[in-house]
C-alpha positions as CSV (number, residue, x, y, z in Angstrom):
1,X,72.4,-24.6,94.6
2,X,70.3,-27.5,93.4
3,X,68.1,-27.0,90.6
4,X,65.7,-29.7,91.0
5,X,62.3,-27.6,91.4
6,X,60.0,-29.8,95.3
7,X,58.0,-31.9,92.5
8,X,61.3,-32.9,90.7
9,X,62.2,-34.1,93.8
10,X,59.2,-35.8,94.8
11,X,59.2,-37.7,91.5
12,X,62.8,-38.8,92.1
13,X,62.4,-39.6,95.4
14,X,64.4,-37.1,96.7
15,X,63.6,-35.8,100.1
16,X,63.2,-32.2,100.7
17,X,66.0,-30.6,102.9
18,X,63.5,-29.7,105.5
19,X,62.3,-33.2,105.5
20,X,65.8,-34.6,105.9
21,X,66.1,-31.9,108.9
22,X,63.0,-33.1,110.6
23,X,64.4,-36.8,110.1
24,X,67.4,-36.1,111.8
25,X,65.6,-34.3,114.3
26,X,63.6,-36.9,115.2
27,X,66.2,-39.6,115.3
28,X,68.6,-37.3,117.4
29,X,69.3,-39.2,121.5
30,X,68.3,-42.7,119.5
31,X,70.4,-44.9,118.0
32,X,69.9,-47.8,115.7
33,X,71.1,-51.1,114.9
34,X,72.1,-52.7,111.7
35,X,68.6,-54.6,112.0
36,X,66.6,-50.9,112.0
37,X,66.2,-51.6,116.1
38,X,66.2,-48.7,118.8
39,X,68.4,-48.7,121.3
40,X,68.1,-46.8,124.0
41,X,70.8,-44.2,125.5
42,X,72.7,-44.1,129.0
43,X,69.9,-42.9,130.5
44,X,67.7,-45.4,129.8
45,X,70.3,-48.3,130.6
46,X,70.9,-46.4,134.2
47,X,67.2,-46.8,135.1
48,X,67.2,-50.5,133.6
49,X,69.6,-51.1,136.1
50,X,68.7,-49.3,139.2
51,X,65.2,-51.4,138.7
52,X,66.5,-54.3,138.2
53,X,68.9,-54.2,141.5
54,X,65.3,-52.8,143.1
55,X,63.5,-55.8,142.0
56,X,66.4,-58.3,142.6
57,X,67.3,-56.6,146.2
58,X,64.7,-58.8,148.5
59,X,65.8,-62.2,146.8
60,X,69.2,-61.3,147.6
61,X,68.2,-60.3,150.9
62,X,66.5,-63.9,151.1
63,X,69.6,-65.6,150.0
64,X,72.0,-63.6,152.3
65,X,69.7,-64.3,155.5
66,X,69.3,-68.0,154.9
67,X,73.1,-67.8,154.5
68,X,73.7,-66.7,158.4
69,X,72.3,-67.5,161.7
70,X,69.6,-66.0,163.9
71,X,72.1,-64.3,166.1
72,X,73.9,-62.4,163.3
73,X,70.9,-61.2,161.6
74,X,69.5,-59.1,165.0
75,X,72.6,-57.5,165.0
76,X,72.8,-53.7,163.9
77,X,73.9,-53.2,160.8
78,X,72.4,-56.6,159.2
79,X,74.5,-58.8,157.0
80,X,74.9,-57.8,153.6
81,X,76.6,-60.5,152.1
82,X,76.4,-64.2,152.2
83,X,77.7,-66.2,155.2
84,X,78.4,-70.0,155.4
85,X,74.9,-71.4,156.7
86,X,73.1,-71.6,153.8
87,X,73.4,-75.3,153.0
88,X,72.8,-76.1,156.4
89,X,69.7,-74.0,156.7
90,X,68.4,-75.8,153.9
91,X,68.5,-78.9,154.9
92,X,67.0,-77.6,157.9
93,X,63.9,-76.4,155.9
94,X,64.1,-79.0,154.1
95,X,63.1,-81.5,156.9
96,X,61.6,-79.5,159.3
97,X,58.6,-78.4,156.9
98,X,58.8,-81.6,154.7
99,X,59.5,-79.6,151.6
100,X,59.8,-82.6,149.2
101,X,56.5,-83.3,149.9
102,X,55.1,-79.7,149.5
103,X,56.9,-78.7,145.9
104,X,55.2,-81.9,144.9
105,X,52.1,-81.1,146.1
106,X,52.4,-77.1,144.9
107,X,53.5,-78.0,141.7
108,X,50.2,-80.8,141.2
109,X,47.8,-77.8,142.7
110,X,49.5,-74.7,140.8
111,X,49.2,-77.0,137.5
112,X,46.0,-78.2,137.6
113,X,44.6,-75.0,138.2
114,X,46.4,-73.1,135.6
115,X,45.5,-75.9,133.2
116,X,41.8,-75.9,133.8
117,X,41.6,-71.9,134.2
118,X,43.3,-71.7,130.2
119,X,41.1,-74.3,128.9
120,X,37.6,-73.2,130.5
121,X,38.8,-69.5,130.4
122,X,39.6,-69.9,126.4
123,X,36.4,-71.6,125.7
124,X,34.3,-69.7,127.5
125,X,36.0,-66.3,126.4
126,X,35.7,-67.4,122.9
127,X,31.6,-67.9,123.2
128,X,31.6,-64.0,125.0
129,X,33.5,-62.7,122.5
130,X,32.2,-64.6,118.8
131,X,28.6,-66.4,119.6
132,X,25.7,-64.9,119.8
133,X,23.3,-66.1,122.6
134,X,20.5,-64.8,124.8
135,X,22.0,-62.8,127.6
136,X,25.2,-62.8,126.5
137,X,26.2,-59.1,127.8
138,X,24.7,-60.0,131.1
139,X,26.8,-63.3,131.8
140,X,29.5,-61.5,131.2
141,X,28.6,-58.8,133.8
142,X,27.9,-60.9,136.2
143,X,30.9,-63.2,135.5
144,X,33.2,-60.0,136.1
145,X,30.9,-58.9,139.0
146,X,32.4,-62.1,140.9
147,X,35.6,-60.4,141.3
148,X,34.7,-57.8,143.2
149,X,33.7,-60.3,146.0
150,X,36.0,-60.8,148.4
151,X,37.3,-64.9,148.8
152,X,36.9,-64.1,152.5
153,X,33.3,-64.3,152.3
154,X,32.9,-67.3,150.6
155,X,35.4,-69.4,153.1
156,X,32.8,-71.1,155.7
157,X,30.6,-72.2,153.1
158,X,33.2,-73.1,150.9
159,X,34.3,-75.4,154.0
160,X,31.2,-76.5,154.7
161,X,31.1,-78.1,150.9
162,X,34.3,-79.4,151.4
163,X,33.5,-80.7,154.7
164,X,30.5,-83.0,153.8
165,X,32.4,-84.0,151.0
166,X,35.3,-85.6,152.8
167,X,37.9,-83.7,150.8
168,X,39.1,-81.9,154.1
169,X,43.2,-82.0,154.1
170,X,43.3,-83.4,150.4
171,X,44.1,-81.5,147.1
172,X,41.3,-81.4,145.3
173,X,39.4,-79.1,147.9
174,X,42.3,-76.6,147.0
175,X,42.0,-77.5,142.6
176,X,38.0,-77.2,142.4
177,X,37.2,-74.4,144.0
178,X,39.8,-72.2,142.0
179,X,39.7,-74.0,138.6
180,X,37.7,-71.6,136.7
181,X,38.9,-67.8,137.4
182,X,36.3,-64.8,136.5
183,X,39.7,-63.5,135.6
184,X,40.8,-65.8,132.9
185,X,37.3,-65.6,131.0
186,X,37.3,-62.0,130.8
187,X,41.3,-61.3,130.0
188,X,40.4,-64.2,127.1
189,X,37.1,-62.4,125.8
190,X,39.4,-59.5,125.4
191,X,42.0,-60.6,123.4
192,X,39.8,-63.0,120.8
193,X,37.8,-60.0,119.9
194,X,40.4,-58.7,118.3
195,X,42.6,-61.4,117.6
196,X,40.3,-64.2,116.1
197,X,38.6,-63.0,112.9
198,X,35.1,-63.7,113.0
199,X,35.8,-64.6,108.9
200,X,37.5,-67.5,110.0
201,X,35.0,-69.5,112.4
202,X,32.6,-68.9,109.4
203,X,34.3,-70.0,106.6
204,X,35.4,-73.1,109.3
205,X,31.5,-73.6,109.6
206,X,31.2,-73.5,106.2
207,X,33.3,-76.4,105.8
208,X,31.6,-78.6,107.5
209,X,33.4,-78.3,111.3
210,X,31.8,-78.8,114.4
211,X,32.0,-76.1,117.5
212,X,35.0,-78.6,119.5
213,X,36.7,-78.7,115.9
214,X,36.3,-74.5,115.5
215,X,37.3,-74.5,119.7
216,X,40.4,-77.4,118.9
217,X,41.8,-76.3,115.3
218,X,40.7,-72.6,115.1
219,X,40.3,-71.1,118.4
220,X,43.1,-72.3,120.7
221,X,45.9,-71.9,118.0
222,X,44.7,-68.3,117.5
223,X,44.5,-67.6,121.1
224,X,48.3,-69.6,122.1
225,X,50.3,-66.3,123.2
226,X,47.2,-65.4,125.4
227,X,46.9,-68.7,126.8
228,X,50.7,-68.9,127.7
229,X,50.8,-65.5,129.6
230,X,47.0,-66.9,131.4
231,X,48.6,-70.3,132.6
232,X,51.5,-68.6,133.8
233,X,50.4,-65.6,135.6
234,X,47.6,-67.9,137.0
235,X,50.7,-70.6,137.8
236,X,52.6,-68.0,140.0
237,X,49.5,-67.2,141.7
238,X,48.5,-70.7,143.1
239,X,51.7,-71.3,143.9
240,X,52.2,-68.3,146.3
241,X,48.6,-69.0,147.3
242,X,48.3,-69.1,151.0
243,X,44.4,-68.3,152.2
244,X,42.4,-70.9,151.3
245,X,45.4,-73.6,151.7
246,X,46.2,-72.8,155.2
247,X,42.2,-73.9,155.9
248,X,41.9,-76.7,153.7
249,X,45.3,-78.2,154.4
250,X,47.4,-79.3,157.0
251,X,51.3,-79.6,157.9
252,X,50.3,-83.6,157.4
253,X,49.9,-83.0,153.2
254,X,50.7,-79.1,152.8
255,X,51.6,-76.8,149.8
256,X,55.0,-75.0,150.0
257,X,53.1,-71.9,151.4
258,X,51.3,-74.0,154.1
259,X,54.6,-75.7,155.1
260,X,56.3,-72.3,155.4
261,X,54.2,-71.5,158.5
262,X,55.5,-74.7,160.1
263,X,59.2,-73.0,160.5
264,X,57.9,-70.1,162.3
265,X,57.0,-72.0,165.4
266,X,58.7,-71.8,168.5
267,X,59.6,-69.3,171.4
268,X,62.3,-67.9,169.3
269,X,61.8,-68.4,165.5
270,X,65.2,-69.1,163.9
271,X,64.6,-66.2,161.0
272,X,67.6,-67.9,159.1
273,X,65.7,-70.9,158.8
274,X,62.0,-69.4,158.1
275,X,64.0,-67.6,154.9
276,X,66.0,-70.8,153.2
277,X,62.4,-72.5,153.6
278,X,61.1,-69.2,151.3
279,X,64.3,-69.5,149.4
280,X,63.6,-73.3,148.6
281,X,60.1,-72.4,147.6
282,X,60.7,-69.8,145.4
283,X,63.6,-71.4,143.3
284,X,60.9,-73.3,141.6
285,X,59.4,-70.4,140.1
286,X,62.5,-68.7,139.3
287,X,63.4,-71.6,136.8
288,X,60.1,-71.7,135.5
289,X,59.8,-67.8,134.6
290,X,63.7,-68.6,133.1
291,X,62.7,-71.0,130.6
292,X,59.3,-69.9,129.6
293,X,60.3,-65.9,130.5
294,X,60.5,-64.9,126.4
295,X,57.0,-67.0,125.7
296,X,55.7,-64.6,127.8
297,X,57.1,-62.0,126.9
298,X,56.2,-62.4,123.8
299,X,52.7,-63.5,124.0
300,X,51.9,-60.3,126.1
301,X,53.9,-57.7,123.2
302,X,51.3,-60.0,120.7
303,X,48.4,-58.9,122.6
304,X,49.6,-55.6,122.8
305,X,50.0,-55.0,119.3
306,X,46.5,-56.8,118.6
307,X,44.6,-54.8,120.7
């Protein structure tokens, strides 16, 4: 029996016997690293994977299909495993719906819109979220009002504009319409409310700086992790963007989405073919969420624990 009285123990740093049983109580089914980090049991590594193959099944599907012919895959069961078409089928796609020319194109459209929707989004975010103007709160309503309008209804006068213009079957009538998202400003506003300290664009005033020196040097370092999860979620969206392409463009200077619909043709669509053409357009992307996959990541948990 001990005879430290609770206080003697508090004052030593001792913790109570009931306090140790409520530790390990709490710490029972999770187990820690040497670096302090949960890990999480066989439960939780069972539902990791059964997601995962979820997730990963239709690309696999993709690849298996593009790997056989359009015989084998009406047959009954379908393939479930690759067969030895695949590099044949691609350079099918590949000519058939001039890919070479439409990953170029997708990748000049996708980037130029996620560029211009993270600068204008930042800036503008940053003057809803830390200036104070006239009508501020309304802007911002009606800004976020925009989304709920479908894209459908804006399409023949949309054309129209692009129409008079000249711009019909060229890129920038796909770039200019979409380079500023209603989207982007408001998921910016968000996070630089919490994120940018209203301290620090004074004390930069204070100093002498200009608004594009506050916007250059204070506001888009502070707002980086937000920025990177913006361009990229806004990335993957042009580039599976197929509405307003298919009307602006043609199979004479198409996107990868637009040149997709060019393998469908026919009296009997070769299947095998139509899915290496999705397969060659979605590698792209793959490798892109691969090497920037943890900035995300990342940037998003930031966010997270800001807000």
């Amino acid at each position: 029996m001990s005879l430290l009285t609770k206080s003697d123990r508090a004052a030593a740093g001792v913790p109570a016997p009931r306090r140790d049983e409520e530790r390990r109580r709490s710490g029972r089914g999770r187990a820690r690293s040497a670096g302090g980090q949960l890990h999480g049991g066989r439960f939780a590594y069972a539902v990791l994977i059964v997601v995962t193959v979820i997730a990963l099944f239709p690309l696999f599907w993709t690849a298996v299909a593009a790997s056989r012919n359009n015989t084998r895959l009406a047959e009954m069961p379908p393939p479930f495993w690759f067969g030895g078409n695949l590099f044949k089928n691609l350079g099918i796609a590949w000519s058939d719906a001039n890919m070479g020319l439409a990953l170029l194109n997708t990748t000049i459209v996708a980037g130029s819109i996620a560029v211009g929707t993270v600068l204008f989004g930042t800036i503008a975010g940053f003057a809803f979220a830390k200036l104070r103007f006239r009508f501020r709160n309304l802007l911002l309503m009606l800004t976020i009002g925009t989304m709920m309008v479908p894209p459908q209804l804006s399409v023949v006068p949309l054309f129209m504009a692009i129409a008079e213009l000249e711009w019909t079957n060229q890129l920038q009538a796909v770039i200019l319409p979409t380079l500023v998202s209603a989207f982007g400003v408001f998921f910016m506003r968000q996070y630089l409310v919490e994120a940018l300290p209203t301290e620090l664009i004074e004390a930069a005033r204070v100093d002498g700086a200009s608004s594009l020196r506050i916007v250059w040097h204070v506001v888009f370092p502070a707002a980086r992790p937000a920025m990177a999860v913006l361009g990229m979620l806004t990335f993957v969206m042009a580039w599976n963007d197929f509405f307003w392409p298919i009307i602006a463009l043609t199979q004479d200077n198409p996107t990868v989405q637009v040149a997709l619909t060019g393998l469908g043709r026919g009296y009997i669509p070769d299947q095998s073919v139509i899915m290496a053409g999705a397969l060659l357009g979605t590698l792209p992307l793959l490798l892109i969420l691969t090497v920037f996959g943890k900035q995300i990541v990342g940037g998003i948990m930031q966010g997270a624990v800001k807000g």
